[in-house]
N, C-alpha and C positions, 0 to 999 in steps of 0.2 A: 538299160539303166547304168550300163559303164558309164555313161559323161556325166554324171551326176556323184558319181564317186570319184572322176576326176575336179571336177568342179569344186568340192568338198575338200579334194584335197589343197586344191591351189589354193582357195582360202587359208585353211589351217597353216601353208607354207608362210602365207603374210604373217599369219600370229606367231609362228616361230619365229622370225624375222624381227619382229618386233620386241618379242619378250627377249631374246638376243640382247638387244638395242639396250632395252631396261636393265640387263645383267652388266654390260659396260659400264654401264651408270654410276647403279647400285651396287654391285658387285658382293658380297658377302652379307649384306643386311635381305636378298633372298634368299633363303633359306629353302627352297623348294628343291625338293633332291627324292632318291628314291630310303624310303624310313618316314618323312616327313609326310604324314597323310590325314592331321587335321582334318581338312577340307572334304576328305572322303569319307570321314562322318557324321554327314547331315544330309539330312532329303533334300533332293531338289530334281527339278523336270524340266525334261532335255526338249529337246525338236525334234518333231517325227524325221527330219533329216538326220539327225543326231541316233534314234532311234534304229532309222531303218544301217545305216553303218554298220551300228551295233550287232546288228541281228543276220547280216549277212556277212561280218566278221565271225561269228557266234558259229555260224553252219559251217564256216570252211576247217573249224577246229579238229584236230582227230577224235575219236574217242580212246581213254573215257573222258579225254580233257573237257570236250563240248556236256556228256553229261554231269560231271560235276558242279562243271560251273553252273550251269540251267537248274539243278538240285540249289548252289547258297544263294541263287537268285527266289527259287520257290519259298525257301528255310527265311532269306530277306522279308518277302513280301508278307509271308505268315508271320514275322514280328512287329510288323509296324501298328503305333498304337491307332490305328483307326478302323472305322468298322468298316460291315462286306460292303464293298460298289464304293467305298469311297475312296479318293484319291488325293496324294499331298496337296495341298495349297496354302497361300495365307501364310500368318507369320512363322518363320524360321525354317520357310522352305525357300531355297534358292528357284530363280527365273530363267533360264538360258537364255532370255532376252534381256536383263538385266544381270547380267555376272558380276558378284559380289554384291548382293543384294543383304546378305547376312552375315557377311563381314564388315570392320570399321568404315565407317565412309567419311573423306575429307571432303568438306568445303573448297571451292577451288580457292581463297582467302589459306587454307591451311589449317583451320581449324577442326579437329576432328569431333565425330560424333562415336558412340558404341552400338552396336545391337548385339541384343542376346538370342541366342536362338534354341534357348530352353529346351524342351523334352526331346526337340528333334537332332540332338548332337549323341553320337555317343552308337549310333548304328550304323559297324562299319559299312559300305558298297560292295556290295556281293563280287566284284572284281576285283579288291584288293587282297594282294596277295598275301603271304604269312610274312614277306618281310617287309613291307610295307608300303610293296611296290602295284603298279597297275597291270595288270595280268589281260589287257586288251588295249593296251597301250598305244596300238595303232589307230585304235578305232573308236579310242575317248571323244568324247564330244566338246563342244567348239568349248562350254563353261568350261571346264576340265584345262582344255589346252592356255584360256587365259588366267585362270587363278596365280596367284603369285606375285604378278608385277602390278604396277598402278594400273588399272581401269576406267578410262572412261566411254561411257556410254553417251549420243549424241541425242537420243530422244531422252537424256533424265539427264542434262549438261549443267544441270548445279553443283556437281557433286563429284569427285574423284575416288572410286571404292580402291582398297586396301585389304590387302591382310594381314591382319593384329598379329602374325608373327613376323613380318617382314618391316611393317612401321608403326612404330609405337604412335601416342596422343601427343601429339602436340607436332608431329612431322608435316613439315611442309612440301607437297609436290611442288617441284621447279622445272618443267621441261618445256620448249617450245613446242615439240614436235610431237608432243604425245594429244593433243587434240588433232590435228590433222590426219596424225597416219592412223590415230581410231577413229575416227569418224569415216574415212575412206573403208575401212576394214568392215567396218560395223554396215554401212552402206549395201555394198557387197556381198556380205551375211545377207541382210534382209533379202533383198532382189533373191541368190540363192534360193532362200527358204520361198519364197513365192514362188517361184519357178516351179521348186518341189513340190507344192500343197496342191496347183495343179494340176500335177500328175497324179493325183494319189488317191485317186480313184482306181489308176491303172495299176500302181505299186501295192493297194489293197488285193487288188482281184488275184494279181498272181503272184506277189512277192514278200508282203507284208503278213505275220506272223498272228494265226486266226485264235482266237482265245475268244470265250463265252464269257470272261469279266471282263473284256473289252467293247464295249459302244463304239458307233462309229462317232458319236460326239465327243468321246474320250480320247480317242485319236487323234480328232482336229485339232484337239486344246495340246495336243502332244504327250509324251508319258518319261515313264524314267528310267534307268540303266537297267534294273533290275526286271522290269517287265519288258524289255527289249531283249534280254538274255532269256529269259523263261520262256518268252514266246517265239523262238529263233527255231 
């Protein structure tokens, strides 16, 4: 499963590259730094590629680092307001296939829109540190690595997502290049994640982290940080 954590990586290298690119730009209206962790309180669900990172980041930890953190991922899971067997969805839960789903979203016109993402803000990520940093920083998932700068997605290309702390209502995206080099990106991602989904019958049997509130239909649909640390 090495080339699939290299593959994983060469991806994420593009979105740092890019988000780069966005900082030249924009330069101090991102605001995305280590304190700055908004974004890391709200549900939202990852890719079982996303996932399985997580989980094989999670095991190379020493102890007692590895059982702590798998303990505020359990303490996570036991607070969320939802009942047993069910799992985030719907509104005010972010999409790793759509990043920045629960953030501002512009119009590519400039026009922005709001969304609130009500009961589900407000629960930090069982990996966020006490200073307000990400405590698996290597092995955050692909959502994670693009927050911050402008977003766009190529299967939902009406729309330019944002985050409300980096550009206020009424901000207009101006960039040539940010449809091209995300859509190459986003491209890429998917193929990735396909590639993944069919191995993962193979990455279930011996690699993948076995838990009795995990379905193997729950798996497919993919899961989220916190049940990727817990089951590590």
């Amino acid at each position: 499963m090495a080339d699939f954590k290299q593959k994983f990586y060469d991806i994420t290298s593009l979105i740092q590259v890019e988000f780069n690119r966005n900082l030249e730009i924009y330069g101090d209206k991102i605001q995305c730094r280590k304190g700055c962790s908004k974004c890391c309180s709200q549900i939202f669900r990852i890719t079982k590629l996303d996932g399985w990172m997580i989980s094989q980041h999670v095991k190379s930890l020493p102890e007692p680092r590895r059982t702590e953190l798998q303990q505020k991922a359990r303490e996570y899971l036991n607070r969320l307001p939802l009942d047993e067997g069910e799992y985030p969805q719907g509104e005010g839960v972010l999409n790793s296939d759509h990043p920045g789903s629960s953030i501002n979203s512009l119009p590519l016109s400039g026009q922005r829109t709001g969304f609130s993402v009500g009961d589900t803000e407000g629960v930090p990520c069982p990996a966020l540190g006490t200073e307000g940093e990400c405590t698996i920083y290597e092995a955050r998932p692909v959502i994670c690595r693009r927050f911050g700068m402008p977003i766009y997605d190529y299967k939902n290309p009406t729309s330019v997502h944002a985050c409300e702390l980096n550009f206020k209502d009424g901000h207009e995206i101006t960039d040539d290049k940010l449809i091209p080099n995300q859509t190459g990106i986003g491209m890429k991602w998917d193929e990735l994640k396909e590639e993944f989904n069919s191995h993962l019958p193979l990455v279930e049997s011996k690699n993948w982290p076995d838990s009795g509130e995990w379905s193997k239909t729950e798996r497919v649909e993919g899961t989220t940080i916190a049940e990727a640390i817990a089951g590590a």
